[in-house]
C-alpha positions, 0 to 999 in steps of 0.5 A: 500500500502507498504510503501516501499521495495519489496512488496508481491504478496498480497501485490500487489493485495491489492493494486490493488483493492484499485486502483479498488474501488477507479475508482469505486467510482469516477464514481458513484460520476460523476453519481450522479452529472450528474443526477443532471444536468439532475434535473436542467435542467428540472427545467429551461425548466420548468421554461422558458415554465411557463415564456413564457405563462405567457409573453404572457398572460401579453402581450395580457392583455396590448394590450387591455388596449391600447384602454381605455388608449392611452397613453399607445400605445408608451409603448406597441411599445417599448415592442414589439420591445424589445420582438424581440429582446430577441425573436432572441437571445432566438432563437439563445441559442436554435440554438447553444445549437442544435448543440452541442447536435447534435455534442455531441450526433451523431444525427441529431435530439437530443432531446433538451427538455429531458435531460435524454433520453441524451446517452453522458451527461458525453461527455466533449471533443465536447461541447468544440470542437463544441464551440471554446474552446477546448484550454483555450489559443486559444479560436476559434471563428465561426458560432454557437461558445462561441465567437460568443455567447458572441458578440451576448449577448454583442449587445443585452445588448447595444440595449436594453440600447440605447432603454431605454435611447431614451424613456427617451427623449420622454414624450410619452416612459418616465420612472420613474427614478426608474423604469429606473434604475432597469430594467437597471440593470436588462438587464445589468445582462445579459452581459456577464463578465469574472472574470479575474481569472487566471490558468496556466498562462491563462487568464480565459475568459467568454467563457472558464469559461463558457463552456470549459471541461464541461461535456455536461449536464452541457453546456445544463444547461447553454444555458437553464439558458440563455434562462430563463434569456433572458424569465425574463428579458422580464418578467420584461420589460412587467411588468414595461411598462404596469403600465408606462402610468398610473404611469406618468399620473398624481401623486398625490405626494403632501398632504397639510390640507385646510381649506375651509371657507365662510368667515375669517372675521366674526362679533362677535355673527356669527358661523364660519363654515369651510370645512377641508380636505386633499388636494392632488396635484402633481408636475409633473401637467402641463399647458397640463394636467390642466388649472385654468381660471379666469373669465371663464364661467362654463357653456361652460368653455368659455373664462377666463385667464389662470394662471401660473401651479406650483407643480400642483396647479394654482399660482393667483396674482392680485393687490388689491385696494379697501378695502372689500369683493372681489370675484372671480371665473373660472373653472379648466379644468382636463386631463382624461386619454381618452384625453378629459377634465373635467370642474369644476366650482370654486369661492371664496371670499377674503377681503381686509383689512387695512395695517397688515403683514403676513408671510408665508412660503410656506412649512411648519410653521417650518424652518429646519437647513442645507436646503433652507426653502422658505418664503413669505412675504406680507403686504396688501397696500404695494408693496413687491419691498418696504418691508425690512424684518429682520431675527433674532435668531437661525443663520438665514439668508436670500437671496431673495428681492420682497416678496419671500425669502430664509432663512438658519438657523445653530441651532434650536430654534425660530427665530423672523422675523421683517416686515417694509416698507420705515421704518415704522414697519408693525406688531410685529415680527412673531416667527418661529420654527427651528427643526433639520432635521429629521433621515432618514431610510435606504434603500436597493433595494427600501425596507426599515424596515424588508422585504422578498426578492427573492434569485434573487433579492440579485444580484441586490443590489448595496448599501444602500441609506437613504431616509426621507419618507414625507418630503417635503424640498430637503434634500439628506443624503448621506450613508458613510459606513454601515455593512453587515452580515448573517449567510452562512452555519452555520456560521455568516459572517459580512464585513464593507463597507465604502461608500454606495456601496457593496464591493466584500466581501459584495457581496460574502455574498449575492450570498453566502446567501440561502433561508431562510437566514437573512441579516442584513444591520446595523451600516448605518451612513449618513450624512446629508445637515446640516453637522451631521452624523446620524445612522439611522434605518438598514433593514433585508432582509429574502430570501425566 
């Protein structure tokens, strides 16, 4: 083109075709691009029918589980009324999708499976028309319109929310806190957000982002994206649901070393024989799931006293008078799964000797700095109400009274604890080690270490927390701050986040992230109960 003045009539003609073979080019570009559209929504119609069947061969295989497990019948109820409801919304993406077809297309019965046989991909102006969004300024609302669609999702959301918080009151629907937390969020992902951005002055709404001046490929995409979004979601809900029943009956969460022996008093030039094994007990056991009776015939399980159920084990207390040998014996009756209970038959033996001191702390034989480490001390012939017991060394001190204390420490080392009754000593001082608080590792969406993740399960990641695998005191180190960093289209992108929570940058990194990507969450620094601040081991993540 000339840059100014008269131009030649060549001039003019060059000019012209310019303008022609760019028009040109502009068209095949949009080609190009809605022959993609027609390639994705293939792909999700494909992926909802795929969803759809494995749904449904999930949910028959969980109604027949109901009849060896009962305890599984509240959790299969409420999957059923959760597939309703995500049953009705599919249904009505489907009906609001018809009609923009229809609108789109000029007939009554458009093909709404295969996109490619579509004579009006590139029509822009009826989706928006038939959806109430023809003015980004004016969003109009209606049957079968954006608006209404946005209302319906809202209510579907809060549903199946109010649904789960009502199981969580009922022992027979009762989640785990995890499984509870991460199907929140999952049916959170499903609510509808507009990102407040602005244009022209417009506030751009969920509606508008979504569907206004879309060419009508892409509106089918994203009513079939729902679609499968809503067939996920109940994916989800199947698969947490079905294995409910059988996580919270019993959970053996708690490994202790026994040792078994005939007898601890043993004559000089007997053997002593023991049996050593791990055993496995779990807090959640309660009097309704176990009974320990003492004095039970174990031939009927007839008659015997109940004792006290704490952390899945039976707490026996019995005062002692006679010096020698004492046995005892009763049964424990088990919960099975079925409902019915098993019987196993017990006895044991114990001696009771002259005045000696034992301490034993009812964790571990070490004491950790910042945490309550709980201690037991008895003396044989003594009432604990007249034990006075002294701690000394390592910054330790001590609340508590009858026997059962509670001991906090501020440095590590050996403490020496002292055992008296109405000031007559009842033994030599017992030493106790006390170690600092182990590290913790971090962890990012329940994984730690270096693991492979779906693209899917980016978005759902809201922080990093730091966990102590196997470590038996209530001990929380709360993440302060960490770094997040991936190398996105060639280039390494790293953001500082303080706090445990991912920050907007943090987030664009990981929507950002492609398959095949790494993400690192390094420089993690918590803090722990003892006031130090530790960096701890970070985790990779390897989209795949």
């Amino acid at each position: 083109m000339a840059g100014g003045g008269k131009e030649t009539p060549r001039q003019k003609m060059i000019g012209m075709m310019y303008l022609v073979l760019t028009a040109l080019l502009a068209m095949n570009v949009s080609k190009q691009i809605l022959k993609g559209y027609v390639t994705v929504n293939e792909s999700l119609v494909k992926s909802r029918e795929n969803l759809a069947e494995n749904n449904k061969r999930v949910t028959e295989s969980f109604e027949h589980t109901i009849n060896g497990n009962p305890a599984a019948a509240g959790y299969f109820e409420k999957a059923k009324e959760a597939q309703k409801l995500l049953k009705d919304m599919e249904t009505y993406v489907d009906q609001v999708k018809l009609n923009v077809l229809k609108e789109s297309e000029g007939t009554l019965q458009p093909d709404t499976v295969n996109l490619k046989y579509a004579q009006r991909l590139d029509n822009y102006d009826d989706p928006s028309r038939v959806l109430g969004v023809a003015e980004p300024g004016a969003v109009v609302g209606g049957p079968l319109s954006a608006q209404e669609l946005k209302g319906k999702m809202e209510k579907l959301v809060s549903s199946l929310i109010s649904m789960l918080d009502q199981m969580q009151t009922n022992p027979k629907t009762k989640l785990l806190g995890d499984d509870y937390e991460s199907l929140k969020r999952k049916i959170n992902s499903l609510k509808p957000v507009s990102s407040g951005a602005k244009e022209d002055g417009v506030v751009m709404t969920w509606e508008v982002e979504n569907f206004y001046h879309l060419p009508m490929a892409a509106v089918v995409c994203n009513f079939n994206k729902m679609a499968a979004d809503l067939k996920n979601t109940e994916a989800e809900i199947l698969n947490i649901f079905s294995g409910a029943s059988g996580k919270l009956a019993i959970k053996f969460d708690k490994l202790s070393a026994k040792v078994i022996a005939p007898s601890s008093y043993i004559q000089a030039g007997q053997p002593y024989t023991a049996d050593i094994f791990l055993a496995a007990s779990s807090s959640a056991m309660t009097a309704d799931q176990m009974q320990v009776l003492i004095g039970a015939d174990s031939v009927n399980a007839a008659g015997g006293t109940a004792v006290p159920i704490q952390d899945g084990m039976g707490k026996y207390t019995v005062n002692t008078g006679g010096q020698g040998e004492q046995k005892i014996n009763g049964i424990i009756k088990f919960k099975k799964p079925d409902g019915t209970f098993e019987n196993y038959p017990w006895h044991a033996t114990y001696m009771v000797a002259a005045p000696a001191v034992a301490v034993q702390l009812t964790k571990m034989n070490v004491m950790y700095i910042g945490v309550d480490n709980p201690i037991m001390v008895s003396a044989a012939g003594v009432s604990p109400t007249d034990l006075q017991v002294n701690i000394s060394g390592c910054g330790a001190t001590k609340t508590g009274g009858n026997g059962k204390f509670v001991v906090r420490a501020t440095s590590p080392g050996t403490c020496m604890v002292s055992v008296s009754a109405k000031g007559k000593s009842q033994g030599p001082p017992q030493p106790v080690r006390v170690k600092k608080i182990p590290d913790p590792v971090a962890k990012v969406g329940g994984k730690t270490g270096n693991v492979e993740v779906k693209k899917v399960e980016l978005g759902q990641i809201g922080g990093v927390g730091a966990e102590l695998a196997g470590f038996d005191f209530d001990a929380k180190f709360v993440v302060i701050s960490f770094e997040l960093s991936a190398v996105v289209k060639g280039a390494l992108k790293s953001v500082a986040c303080p706090g445990n929570s991912v920050n907007s940058e943090a987030r664009s990194i990981l929507s950002s992230a492609g398959v095949g990507s790494k993400i690192f969450f390094e420089n993690v620094k918590a803090k722990g109960p003892d006031g130090t601040i530790r960096n701890i081991p970070g985790v990779t993540l390897k989209v795949k």
